[in-house]
C-alpha positions as CSV (number, residue, x, y, z in Angstrom):
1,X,9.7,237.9,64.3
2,X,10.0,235.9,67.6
3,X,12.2,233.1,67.7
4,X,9.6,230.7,68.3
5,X,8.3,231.0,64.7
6,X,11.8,231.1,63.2
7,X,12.2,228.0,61.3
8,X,15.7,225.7,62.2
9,X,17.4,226.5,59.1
10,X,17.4,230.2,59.8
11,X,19.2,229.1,63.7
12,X,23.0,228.9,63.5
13,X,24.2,225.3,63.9
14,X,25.0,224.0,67.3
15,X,28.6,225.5,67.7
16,X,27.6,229.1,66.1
17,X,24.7,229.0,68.4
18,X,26.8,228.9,71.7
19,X,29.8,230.8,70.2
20,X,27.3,233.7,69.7
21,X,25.8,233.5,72.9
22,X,29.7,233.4,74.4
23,X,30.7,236.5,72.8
24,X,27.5,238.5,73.6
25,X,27.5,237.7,76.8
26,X,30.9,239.4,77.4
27,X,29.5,241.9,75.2
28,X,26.5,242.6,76.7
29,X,27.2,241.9,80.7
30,X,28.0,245.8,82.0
31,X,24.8,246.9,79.5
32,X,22.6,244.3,81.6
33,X,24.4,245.2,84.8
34,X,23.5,248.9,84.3
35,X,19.8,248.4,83.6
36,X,19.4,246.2,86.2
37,X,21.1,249.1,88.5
38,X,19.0,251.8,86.7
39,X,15.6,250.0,87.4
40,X,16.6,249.5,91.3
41,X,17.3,253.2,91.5
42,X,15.3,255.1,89.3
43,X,11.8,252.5,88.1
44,X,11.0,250.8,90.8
45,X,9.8,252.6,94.2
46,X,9.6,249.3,95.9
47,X,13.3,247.7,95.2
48,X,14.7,249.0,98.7
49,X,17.6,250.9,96.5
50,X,15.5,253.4,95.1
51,X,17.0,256.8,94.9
52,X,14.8,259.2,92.6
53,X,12.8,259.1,89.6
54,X,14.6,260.0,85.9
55,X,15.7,263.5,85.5
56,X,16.1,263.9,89.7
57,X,19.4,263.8,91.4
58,X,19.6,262.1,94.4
59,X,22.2,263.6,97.0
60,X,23.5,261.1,99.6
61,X,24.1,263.2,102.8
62,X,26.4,260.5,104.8
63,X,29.0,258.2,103.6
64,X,29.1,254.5,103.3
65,X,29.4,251.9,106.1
66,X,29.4,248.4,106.9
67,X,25.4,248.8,107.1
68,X,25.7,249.4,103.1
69,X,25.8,246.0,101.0
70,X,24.1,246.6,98.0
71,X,27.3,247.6,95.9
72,X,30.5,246.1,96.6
73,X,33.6,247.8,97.7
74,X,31.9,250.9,98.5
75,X,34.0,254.5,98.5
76,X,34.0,256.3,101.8
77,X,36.0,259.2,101.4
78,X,33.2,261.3,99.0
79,X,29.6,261.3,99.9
80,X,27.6,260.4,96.3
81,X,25.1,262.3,94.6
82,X,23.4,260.5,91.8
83,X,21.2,261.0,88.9
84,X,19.5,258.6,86.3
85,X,18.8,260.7,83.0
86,X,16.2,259.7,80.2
87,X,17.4,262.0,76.6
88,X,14.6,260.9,74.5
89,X,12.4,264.6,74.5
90,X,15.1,266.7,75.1
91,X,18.4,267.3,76.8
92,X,19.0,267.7,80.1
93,X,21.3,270.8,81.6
94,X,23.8,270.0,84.8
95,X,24.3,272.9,86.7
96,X,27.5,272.6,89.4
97,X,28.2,275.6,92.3
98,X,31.7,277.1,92.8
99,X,33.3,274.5,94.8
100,X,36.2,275.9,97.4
101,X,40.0,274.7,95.3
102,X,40.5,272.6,98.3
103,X,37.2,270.2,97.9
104,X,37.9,268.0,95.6
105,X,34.8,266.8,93.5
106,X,33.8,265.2,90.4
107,X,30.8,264.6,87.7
108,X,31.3,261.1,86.1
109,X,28.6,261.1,83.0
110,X,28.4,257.3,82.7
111,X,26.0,256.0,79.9
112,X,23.8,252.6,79.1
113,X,26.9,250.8,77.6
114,X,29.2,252.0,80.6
115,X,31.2,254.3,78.6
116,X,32.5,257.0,80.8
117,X,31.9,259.9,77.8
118,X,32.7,263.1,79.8
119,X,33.5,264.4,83.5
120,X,32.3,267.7,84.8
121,X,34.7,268.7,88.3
122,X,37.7,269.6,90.5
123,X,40.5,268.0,87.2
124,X,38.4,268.1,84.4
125,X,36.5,271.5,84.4
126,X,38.1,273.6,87.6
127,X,35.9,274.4,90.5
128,X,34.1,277.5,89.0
129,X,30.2,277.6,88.9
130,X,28.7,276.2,85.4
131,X,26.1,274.9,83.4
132,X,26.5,271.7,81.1
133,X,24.7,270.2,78.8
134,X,23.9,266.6,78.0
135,X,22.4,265.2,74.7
136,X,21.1,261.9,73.6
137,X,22.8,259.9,70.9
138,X,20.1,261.7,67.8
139,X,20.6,265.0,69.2
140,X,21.8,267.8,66.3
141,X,20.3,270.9,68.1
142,X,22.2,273.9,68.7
143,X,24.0,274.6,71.9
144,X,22.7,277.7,73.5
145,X,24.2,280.1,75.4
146,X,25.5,280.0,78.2
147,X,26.6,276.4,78.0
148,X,30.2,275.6,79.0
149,X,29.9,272.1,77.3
150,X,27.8,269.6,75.6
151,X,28.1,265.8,76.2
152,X,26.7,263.1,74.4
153,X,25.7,259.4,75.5
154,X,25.5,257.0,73.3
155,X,22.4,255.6,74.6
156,X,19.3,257.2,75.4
157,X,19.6,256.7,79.4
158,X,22.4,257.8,81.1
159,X,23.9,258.1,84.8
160,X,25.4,260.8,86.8
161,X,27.8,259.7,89.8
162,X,28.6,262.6,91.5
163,X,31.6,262.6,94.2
164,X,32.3,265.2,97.0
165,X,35.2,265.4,98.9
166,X,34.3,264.9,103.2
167,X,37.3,265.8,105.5
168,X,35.9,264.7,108.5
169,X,32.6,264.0,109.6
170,X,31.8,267.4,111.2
171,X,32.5,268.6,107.6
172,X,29.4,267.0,106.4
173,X,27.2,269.9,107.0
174,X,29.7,272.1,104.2
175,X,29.2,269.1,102.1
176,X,25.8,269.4,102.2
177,X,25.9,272.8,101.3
178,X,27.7,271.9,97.7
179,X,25.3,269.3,97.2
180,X,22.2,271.6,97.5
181,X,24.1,273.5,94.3
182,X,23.8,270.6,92.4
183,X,21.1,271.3,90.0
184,X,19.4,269.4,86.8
185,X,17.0,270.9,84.6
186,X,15.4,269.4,81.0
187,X,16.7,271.9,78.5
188,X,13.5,273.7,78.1
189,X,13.2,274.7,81.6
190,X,16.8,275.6,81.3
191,X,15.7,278.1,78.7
192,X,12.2,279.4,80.4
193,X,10.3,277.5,76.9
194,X,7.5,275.2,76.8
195,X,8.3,271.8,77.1
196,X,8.3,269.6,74.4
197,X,6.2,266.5,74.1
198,X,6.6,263.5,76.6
199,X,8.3,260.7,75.6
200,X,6.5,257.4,75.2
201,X,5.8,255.4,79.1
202,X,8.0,252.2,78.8
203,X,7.1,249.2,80.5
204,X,10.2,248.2,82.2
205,X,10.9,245.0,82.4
206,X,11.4,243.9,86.6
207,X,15.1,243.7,87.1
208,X,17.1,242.1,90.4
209,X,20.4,240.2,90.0
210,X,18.1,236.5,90.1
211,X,16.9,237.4,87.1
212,X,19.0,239.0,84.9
213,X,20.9,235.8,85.5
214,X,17.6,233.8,84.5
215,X,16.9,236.0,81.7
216,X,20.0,237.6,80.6
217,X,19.4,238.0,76.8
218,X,15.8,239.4,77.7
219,X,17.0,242.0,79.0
220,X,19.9,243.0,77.1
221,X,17.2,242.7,73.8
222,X,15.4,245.4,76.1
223,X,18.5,247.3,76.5
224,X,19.8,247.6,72.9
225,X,16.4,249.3,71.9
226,X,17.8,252.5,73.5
227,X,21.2,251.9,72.6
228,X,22.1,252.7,68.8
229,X,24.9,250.8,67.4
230,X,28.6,252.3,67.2
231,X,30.9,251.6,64.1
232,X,32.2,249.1,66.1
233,X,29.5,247.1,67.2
234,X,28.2,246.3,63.6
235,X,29.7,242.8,64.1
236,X,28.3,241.7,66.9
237,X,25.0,243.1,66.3
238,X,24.5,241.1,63.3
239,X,25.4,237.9,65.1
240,X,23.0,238.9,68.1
241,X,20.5,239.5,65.7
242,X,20.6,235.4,64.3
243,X,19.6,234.3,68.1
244,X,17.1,236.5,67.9
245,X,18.6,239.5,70.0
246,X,18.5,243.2,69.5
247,X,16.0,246.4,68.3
248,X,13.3,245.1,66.6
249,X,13.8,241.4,67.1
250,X,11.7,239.9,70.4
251,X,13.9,237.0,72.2
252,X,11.8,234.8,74.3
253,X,14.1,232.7,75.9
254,X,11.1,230.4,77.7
255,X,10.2,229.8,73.8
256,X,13.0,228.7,72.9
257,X,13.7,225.0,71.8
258,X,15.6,222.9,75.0
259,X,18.5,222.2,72.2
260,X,18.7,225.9,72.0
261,X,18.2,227.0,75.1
262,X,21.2,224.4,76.4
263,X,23.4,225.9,73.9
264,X,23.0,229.7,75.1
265,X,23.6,228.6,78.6
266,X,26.6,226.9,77.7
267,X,27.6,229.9,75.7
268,X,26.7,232.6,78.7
269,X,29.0,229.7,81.1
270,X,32.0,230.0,79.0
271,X,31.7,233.6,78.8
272,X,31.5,234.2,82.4
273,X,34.6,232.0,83.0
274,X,36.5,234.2,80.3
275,X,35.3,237.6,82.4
276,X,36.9,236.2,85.3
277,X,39.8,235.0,83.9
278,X,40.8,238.0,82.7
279,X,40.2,240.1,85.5
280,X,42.3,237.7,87.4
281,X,45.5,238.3,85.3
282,X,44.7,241.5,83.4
283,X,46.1,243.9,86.0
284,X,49.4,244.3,87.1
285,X,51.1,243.1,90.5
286,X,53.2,245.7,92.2
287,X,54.5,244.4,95.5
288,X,51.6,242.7,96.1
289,X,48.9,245.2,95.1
290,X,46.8,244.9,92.1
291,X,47.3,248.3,89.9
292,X,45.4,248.4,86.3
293,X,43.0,250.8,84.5
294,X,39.5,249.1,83.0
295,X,37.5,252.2,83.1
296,X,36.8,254.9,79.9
297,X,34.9,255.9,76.3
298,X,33.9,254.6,73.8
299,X,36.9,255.2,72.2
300,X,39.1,253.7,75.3
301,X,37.1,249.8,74.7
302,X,37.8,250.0,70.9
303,X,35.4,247.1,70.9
304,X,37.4,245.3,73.6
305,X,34.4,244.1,74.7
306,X,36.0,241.9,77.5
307,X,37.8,244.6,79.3
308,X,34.7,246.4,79.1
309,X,33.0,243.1,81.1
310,X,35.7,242.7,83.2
311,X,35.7,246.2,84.4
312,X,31.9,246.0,85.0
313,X,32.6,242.7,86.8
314,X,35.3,244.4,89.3
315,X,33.3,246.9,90.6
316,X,30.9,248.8,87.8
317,X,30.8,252.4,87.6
318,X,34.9,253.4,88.5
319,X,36.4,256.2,87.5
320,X,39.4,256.6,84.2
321,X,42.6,256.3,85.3
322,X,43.3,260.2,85.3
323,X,40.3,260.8,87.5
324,X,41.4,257.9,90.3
325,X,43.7,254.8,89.9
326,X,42.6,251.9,92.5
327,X,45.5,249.5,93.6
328,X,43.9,246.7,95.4
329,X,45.6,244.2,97.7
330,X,44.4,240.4,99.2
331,X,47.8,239.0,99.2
332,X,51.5,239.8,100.5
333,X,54.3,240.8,98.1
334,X,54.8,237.1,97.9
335,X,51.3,235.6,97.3
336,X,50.6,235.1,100.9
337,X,46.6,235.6,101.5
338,X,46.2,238.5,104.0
339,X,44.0,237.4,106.8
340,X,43.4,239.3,110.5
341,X,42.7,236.3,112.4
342,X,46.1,234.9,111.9
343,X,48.1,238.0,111.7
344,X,48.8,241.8,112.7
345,X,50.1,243.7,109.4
346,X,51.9,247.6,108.8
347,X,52.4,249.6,105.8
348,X,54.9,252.3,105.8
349,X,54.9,255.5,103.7
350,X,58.4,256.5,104.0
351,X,58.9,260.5,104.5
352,X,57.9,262.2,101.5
353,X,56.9,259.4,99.7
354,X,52.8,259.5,100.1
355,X,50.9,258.5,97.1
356,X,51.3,261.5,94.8
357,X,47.8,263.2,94.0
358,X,46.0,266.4,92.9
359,X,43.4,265.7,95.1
360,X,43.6,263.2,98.1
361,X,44.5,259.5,98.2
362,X,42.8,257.1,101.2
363,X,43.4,253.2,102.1
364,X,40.2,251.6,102.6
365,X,39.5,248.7,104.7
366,X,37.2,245.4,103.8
367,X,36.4,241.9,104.3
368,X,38.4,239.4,102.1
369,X,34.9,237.9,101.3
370,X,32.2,239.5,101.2
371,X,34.2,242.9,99.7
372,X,31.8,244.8,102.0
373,X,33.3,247.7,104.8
374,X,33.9,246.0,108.6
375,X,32.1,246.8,112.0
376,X,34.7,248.1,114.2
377,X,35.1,249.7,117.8
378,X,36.4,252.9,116.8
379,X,33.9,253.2,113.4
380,X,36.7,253.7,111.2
381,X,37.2,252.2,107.0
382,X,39.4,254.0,106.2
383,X,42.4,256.0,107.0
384,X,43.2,259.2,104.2
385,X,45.3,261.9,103.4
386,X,43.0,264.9,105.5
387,X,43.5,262.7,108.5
388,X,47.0,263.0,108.3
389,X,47.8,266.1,111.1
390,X,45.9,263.5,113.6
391,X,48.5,260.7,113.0
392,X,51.9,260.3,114.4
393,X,54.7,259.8,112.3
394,X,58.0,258.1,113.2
395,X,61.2,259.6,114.1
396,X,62.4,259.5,110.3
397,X,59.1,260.8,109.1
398,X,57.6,258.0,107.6
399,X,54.3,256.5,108.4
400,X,53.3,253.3,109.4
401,X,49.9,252.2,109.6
402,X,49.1,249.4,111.9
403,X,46.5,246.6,110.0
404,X,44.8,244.3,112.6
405,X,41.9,243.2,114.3
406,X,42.5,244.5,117.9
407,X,44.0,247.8,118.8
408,X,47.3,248.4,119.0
409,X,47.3,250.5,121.8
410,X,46.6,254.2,122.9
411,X,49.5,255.2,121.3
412,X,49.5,254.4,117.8
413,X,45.6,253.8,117.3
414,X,45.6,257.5,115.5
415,X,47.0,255.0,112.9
416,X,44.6,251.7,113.1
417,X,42.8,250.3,110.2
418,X,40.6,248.4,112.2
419,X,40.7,244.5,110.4
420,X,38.3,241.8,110.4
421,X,38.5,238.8,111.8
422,X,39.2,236.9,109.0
423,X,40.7,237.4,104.7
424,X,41.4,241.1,104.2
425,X,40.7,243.0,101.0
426,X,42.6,246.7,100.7
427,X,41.9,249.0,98.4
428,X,43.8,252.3,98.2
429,X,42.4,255.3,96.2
430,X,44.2,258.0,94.5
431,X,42.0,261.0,93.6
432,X,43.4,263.3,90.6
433,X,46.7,261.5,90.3
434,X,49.7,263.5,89.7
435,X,50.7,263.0,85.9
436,X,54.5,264.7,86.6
437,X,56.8,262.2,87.7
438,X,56.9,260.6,90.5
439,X,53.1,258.9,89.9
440,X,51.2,256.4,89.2
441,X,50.4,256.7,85.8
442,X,50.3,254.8,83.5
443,X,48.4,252.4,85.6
444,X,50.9,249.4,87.0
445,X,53.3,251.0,84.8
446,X,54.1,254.3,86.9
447,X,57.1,256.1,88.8
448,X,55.3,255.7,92.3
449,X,54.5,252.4,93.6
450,X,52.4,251.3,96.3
451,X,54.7,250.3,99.5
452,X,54.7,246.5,100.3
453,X,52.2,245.3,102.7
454,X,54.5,243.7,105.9
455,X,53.5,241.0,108.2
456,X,54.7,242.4,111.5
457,X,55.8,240.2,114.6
458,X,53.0,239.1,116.3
């Protein structure tokens, strides 16, 4: 019934009204987030993001630089290959290539609610050739042969992030080479059968970040269509469903009464504030770097639907802890905002103490700001662990990169992290974190901490 025609007895009273709209904003902010993501890259050929249509991965054959703004914070190290599935006929089969031990990569199945619900790669499957299967949330078939796995999404669209390990940028060509391996397939294809019916066209609603802000519970009624409910979002469903929100139910918000429509904005303003709020405080500060883990399953969120908004909120789409950990720094030890127009800064490995991965681990450089990668002289974001027999280490073996704007001479710029000229954000990324002592897990919690950030004498 649309909420136009639903009479004022059957709306919730005033405070109800905007309590409901508070907590399913927080619930439903990565699931709008993620469509709006899905329809830029996979619906619409025209949104300048587009990657490839639904069922077609997309291999990215460079890495990111400070000409890339559509996502914040983007990762350098490990060129992306990605892939927008639609489970509604059939499943879809992920076939990966024997990848060398040495290249590190990694499969992150991420689905319409931003559960993280399974990871095909380097840690979590080994780097032998396979063939994986992904299923819908009705799927009961039987898994044929030949299948090393089967994952399910809980919603009927999923992503695929795929990561690949670059040393250096003449290795891009061997990267390329592992990417080409990456293969998708419908199931039926997989198993030379005819293909079943097609699944119903859907008229996607036009998505950009304007107006999902506009027209947030529009799309998150669009959303939940696809999206059966867990155990745990009973509660929640059945308050959505009294504003008018969820399958089945079509919310208008243009229609809407100006009473009500005050008292869901209200609701969606409070629930933005708490998102932030606890991203603020809900990691942990380790001489001056921010160390926490917001990313995982179904089972990981429990229903804690505002760590689920708050990791969506810090950068959507990151990896579980035991995949990467992310400390992230804009301050000194002591609070003091780091910023490359005022000063030079080092940080100092000391000798054997690098951070302790499976994988490799990189510091990445960006502006305080706008959380986007800097234009410098030399081209360089980032300074990681395959860079290492390039860089000079001091006489007791320890390692000091030098953190400013300007070079700091012939000498030491094999260890220059080229800063702007103004805040500076660092993010440092540890790939396949050791789980043996010393590391970094538990997240903010671990044996290995991040080394102090140091103003040095200007």
């Amino acid at each position: 019934m649309p909420v136009s025609a639903q009479t004022k007895a059957e709306w919730p009273n005033l405070f109800e009204a905007k309590a409901i709209a508070e907590e399913g904003f927080i619930y439903g902010l990565p699931i709008v987030m993620n469509y709006a993501v899905m329809y830029e890259y996979a619906v619409d050929k025209n949104s300048g993001q587009y990657k490839a249509p639904f069922n077609q991965i997309k291999n990215e054959a460079r890495v990111y630089t400070y000409k890339d703004t559509a996502v914040i914070t983007p990762n350098s190290d490990t060129p992306y290959s990605l892939l927008f599935m639609d489970l509604r006929a059939e499943p879809i089969v992920l076939s990966v290539p024997a990848v060398e031990k040495t290249r590190y990569y990694s499969v992150m199945l991420c689905d319409g609610n931003t559960f993280n619900y399974g990871y095909i790669g380097s840690r979590a499957t080994g780097s032998e050739a396979g063939d994986y299967m992904v299923v819908g949330p009705d799927w009961k078939g039987a898994t044929p042969p030949g299948i090393k796995k089967v994952f399910q999404s809980s919603t009927q669209f999923s992503a695929a992030a795929y990561r690949t390990q670059l040393f250096n940028s003449a290795d891009m060509p061997n990267v390329e080479k592992v990417q080409a391996g990456y293969k998708v397939q419908p199931l039926s294809a997989y198993l030379k059968q005819p293909a079943p019916p097609a699944p119903a066209a859907i008229d996607f609603p036009k998505a950009n970040a304007e107006l999902v802000k506009k027209n947030f519970f529009d799309y998150l009624d669009f959303a939940l269509q696809f999206a059966p409910a867990g155990p745990e979002e009973g509660v929640i469903r059945e308050k959505l469903a009294r504003i008018g929100v969820g399958p089945g139910k079509t919310f208008d918000f243009k229609d809407l009464p100006l009473t009500h429509k005050i008292e869901i904005g209200l609701g969606m303003k409070d629930g933005e504030e708490k998102v932030e709020k606890y991203l603020a405080s809900g990691e942990k500060s380790v001489n001056g770097w921010k160390i926490g883990s917001l990313f995982g399953d179904r089972q990981f969120y429990s229903g804690d639907w505002l760590k689920r908004a708050a990791a969506a909120k810090g950068g959507i789409y990151g990896n579980d802890a035991v995949e990467a950990v992310y400390p992230m720094a804009k301050t000194l030890a002591d609070g003091e905002v780091l910023d490359g127009s005022r000063h030079k800064y080092t940080l100092t490995f000391p000798a054997g103490q690098f951070p302790p991965v499976d994988a490799f681990w990189s510091v990445t450089m960006y502006d305080g700001k706008s959380q986007l990668l800097i234009e410098n002289s030399i081209n360089r974001y980032l300074i990681n662990s395959p860079m290492l027999p390039g860089m000079k280490k001091n006489a007791d073996g320890s390692l000091t990169l030098y953190i400013q704007k300007d070079s700091p001479g012939a000498d030491k710029e094999s260890n220059w992290l080229p800063a702007p000229n103004d805040e500076i954000y660092l993010v440092m990324r540890l790939y396949w974190p050791k789980v043996e002592a010393p590391s970094i897990l538990p997240p903010g919690n671990g044996t290995w901490k991040p080394p102090a950030i140091v103003r040095a004498a200007n």
